[in-house]
N, C-alpha and C positions, 0 to 999 in steps of 0.2 A: 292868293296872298301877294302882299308887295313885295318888291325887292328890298327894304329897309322891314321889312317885318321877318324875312327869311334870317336874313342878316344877325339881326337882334337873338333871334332864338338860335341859331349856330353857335354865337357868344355865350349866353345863357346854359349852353350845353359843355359846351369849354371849359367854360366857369365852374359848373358842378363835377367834371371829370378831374379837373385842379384840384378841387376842393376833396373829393373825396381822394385822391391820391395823398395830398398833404395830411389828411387823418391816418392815413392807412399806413404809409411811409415815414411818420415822423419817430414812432417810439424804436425802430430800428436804425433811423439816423441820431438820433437821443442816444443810442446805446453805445454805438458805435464814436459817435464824440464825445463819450461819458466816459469808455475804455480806452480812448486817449488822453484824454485830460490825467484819468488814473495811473498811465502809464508814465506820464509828464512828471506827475508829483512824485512817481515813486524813481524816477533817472536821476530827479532832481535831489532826492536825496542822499541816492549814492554817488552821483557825482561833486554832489557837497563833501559827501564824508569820506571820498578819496581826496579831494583835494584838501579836507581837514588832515588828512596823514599825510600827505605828500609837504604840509605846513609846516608839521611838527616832527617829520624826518629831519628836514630843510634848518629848523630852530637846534634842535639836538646838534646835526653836525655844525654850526654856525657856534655855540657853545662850545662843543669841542677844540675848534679850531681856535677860537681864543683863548680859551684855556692854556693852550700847547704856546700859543704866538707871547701869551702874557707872561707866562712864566721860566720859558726857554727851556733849558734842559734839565730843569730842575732846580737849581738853586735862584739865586738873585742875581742880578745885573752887577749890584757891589762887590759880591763875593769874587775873589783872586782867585784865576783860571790857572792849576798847577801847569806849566810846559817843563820839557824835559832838556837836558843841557844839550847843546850840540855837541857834535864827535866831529875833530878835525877827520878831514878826507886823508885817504891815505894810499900808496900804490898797489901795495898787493895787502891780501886776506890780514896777515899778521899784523898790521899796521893797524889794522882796526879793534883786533881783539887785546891789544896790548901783550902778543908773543914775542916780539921783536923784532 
């Protein structure tokens, strides 16, 4: 035999040991990127649907808060805030309680 016919047939041998590896090896690599993809869509749903409660925690207190900021302590902005009259300061206890 030649050296380019040696050649050729080592290729030819290569070639069908590729070839039959990629038959042989593909439905376990199939599987295995199939059980990740599956994995994918199923993170991807529960990290959607924590981030949809972590939205609607986030909207609830966002409501709350203006609720409380819009309305103040209950009544309206208009309504007269009752205060209480001051007490002149006085030196000792009875000076305050009006004993004398």
């Amino acid at each position: 035999m030649t050296e380019q016919g040696t050649r050729r047939s080592s290729f030819g041998v290569i070639g069908a040991v590729a070839a039959a590896c990629a038959v042989c090896c593909v439905g376990p690599i199939l599987t295995f990127l199939g059980g990740l993809s599956l994995f994918g869509v199923a993170s991807s749903f529960v990290i959607g649907g924590a981030g949809l409660l972590v939205a609607a925690v986030a909207l609830a207190a966002l409501l709350v808060v203006w609720r409380r900021y819009r309305c103040g302590s209950g009544g309206s902005p208009a309504d007269p805030v009752p205060v209480a009259a001051p007490t002149p300061r006085g030196v000792g206890a009875g000076d305050r309680t009006g004993d004398g």
